[in-house]
MARDREN-57677 format. One record per residue (C-alpha): residue number from 1; residue in three letters; x, y, z. Coordinates in steps of 0.25 Angstrom, whole numbers, plus 5000, padded with zeros to 4 digits. Layout:
! MARDREN-57677
+------+-------+------+-------+------+
! vose ! dokol ! east ! north !   up !
+------+-------+------+-------+------+
!  NUM !   ALA !    X !     Y !    Z !
...
+------+-------+------+-------+------+
***
This chain:
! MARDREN-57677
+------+-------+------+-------+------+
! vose ! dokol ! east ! north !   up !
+------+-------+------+-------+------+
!    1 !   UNK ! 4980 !  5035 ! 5045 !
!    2 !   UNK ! 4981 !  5044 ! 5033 !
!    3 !   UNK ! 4972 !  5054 ! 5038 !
!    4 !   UNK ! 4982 !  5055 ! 5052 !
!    5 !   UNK ! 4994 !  5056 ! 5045 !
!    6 !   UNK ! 4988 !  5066 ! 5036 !
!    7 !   UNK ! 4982 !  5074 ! 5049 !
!    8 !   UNK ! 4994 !  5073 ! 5055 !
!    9 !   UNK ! 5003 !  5079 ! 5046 !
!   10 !   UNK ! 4993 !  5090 ! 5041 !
!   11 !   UNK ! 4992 !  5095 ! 5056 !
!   12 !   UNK ! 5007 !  5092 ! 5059 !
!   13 !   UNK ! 5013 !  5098 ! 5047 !
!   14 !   UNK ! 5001 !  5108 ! 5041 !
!   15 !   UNK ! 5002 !  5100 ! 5028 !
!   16 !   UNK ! 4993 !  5095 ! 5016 !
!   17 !   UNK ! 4990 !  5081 ! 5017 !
!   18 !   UNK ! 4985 !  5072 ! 5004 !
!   19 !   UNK ! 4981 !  5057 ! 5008 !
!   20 !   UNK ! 4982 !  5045 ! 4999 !
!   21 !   UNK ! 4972 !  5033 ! 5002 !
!   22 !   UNK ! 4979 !  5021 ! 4994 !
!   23 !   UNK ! 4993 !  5021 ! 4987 !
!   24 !   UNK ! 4988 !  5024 ! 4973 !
!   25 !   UNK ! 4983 !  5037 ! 4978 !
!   26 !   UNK ! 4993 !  5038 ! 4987 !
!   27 !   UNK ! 5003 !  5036 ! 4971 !
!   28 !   UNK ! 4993 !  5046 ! 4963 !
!   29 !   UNK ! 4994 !  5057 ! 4975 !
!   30 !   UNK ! 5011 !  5054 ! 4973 !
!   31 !   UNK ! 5011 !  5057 ! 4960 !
!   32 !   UNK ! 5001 !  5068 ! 4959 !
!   33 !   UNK ! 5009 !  5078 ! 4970 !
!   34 !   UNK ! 5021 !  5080 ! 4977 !
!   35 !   UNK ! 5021 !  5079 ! 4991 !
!   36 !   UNK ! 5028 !  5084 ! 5003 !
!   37 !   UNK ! 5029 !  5072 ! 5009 !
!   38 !   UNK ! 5021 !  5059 ! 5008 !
!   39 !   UNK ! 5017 !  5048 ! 5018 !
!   40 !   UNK ! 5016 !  5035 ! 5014 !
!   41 !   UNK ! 5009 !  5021 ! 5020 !
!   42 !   UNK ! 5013 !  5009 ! 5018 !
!   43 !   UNK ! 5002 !  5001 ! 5019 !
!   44 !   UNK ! 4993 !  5008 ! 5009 !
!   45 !   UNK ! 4982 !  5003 ! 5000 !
!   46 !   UNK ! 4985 !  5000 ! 4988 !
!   47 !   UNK ! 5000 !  4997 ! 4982 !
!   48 !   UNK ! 5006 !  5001 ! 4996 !
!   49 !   UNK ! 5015 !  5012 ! 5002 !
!   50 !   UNK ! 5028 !  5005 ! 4998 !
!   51 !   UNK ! 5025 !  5006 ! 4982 !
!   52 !   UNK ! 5019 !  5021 ! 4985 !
!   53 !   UNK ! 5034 !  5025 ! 4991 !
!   54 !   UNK ! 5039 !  5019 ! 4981 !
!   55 !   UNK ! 5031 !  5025 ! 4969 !
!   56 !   UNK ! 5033 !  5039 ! 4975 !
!   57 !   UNK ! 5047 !  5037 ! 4975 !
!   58 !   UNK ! 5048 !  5031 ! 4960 !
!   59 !   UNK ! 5038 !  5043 ! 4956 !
!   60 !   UNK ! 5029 !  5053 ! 4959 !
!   61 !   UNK ! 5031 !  5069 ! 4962 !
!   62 !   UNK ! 5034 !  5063 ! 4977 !
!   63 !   UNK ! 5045 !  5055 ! 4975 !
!   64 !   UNK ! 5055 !  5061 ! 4983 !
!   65 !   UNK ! 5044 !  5067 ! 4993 !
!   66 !   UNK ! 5045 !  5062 ! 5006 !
!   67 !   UNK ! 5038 !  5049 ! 5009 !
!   68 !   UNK ! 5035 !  5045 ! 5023 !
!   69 !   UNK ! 5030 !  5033 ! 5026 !
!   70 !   UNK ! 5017 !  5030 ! 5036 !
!   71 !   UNK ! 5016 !  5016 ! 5039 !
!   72 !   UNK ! 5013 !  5004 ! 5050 !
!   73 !   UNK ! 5022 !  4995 ! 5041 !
!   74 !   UNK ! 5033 !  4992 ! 5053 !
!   75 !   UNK ! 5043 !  4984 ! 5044 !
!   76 !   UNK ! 5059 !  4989 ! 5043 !
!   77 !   UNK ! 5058 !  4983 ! 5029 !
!   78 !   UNK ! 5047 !  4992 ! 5024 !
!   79 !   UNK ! 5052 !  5005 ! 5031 !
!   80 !   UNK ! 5065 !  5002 ! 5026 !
!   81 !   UNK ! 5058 !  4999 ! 5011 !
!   82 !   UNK ! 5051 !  5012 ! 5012 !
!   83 !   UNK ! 5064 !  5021 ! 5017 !
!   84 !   UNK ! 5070 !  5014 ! 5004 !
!   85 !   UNK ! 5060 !  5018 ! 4995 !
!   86 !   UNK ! 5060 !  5032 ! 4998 !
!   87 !   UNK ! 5052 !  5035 ! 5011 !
!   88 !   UNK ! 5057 !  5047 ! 5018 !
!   89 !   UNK ! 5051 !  5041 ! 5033 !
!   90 !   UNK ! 5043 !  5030 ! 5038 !
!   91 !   UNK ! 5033 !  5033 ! 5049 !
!   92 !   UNK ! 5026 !  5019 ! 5057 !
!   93 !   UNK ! 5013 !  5021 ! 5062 !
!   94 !   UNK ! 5006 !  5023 ! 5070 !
!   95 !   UNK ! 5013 !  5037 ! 5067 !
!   96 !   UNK ! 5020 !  5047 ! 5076 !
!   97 !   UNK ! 5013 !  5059 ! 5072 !
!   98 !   UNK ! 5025 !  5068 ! 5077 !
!   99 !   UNK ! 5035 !  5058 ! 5069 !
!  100 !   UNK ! 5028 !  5059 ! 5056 !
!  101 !   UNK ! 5028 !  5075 ! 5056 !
!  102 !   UNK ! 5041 !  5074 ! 5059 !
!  103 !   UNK ! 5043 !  5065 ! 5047 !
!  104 !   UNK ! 5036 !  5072 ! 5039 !
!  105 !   UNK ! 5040 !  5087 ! 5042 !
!  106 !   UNK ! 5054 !  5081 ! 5041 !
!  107 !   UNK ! 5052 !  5076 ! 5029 !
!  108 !   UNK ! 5046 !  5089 ! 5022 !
!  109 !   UNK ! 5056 !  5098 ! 5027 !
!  110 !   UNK ! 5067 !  5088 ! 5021 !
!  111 !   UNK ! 5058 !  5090 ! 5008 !
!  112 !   UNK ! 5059 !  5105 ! 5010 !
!  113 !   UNK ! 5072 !  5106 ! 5010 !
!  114 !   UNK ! 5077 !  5096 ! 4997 !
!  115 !   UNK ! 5065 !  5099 ! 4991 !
!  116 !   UNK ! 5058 !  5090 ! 4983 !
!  117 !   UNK ! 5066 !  5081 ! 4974 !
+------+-------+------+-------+------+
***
């Protein structure tokens, strides 16, 4: 799935794409460099998508970059949590292609324009 999302968004938006495999590396990558935008899984290995939103938010360089959320977790409680904590969208899979670019593009034009804060 990684690798889709990452195909689609480098042919659909002609951006650089850096992958994460677990949540640590997905934290040490967080807090290395500022992003553009970031997508985030819920079920990830390793401490899980949740407690990665939420330590983007609390602190790294990204904590107001937008954070869309890419997930098969279908619960109004969980998508709600996540919009609470400081997601920017949430997408279900299986993904729409032409919904996330639009997501995403939205979401770094917003970025453009406020800048980061």
């Amino acid at each position: 799935m990684r690798l889709l999302l990452a195909r689609i968004l480098s042919e659909g938006l002609k951006v650089e794409v850096q992958l994460a495999a677990s949540c640590e590396q997905g934290l040490r990558l967080a807090a290395t460099y500022a992003y553009d935008a970031i997508l985030l899984d819920l079920l990830m290995s390793g401490l899980g998508g949740y407690s990665v939103l939420l330590e983007i938010r609390r602190s790294s360089p990204n904590a107001t970059t937008p954070v869309i959320i890419v997930s098969q977790v279908y619960d109004k409680d969980a998508i709600d949590s996540c919009l609470a904590a400081g997601a920017n969208a949430y997408h279900l899979k299986p993904v729409k292609r032409a919904k996330l670019l639009e997501t995403v593009k939205g979401q770094l034009e917003a970025r453009r324009k406020t800048g980061p804060r």
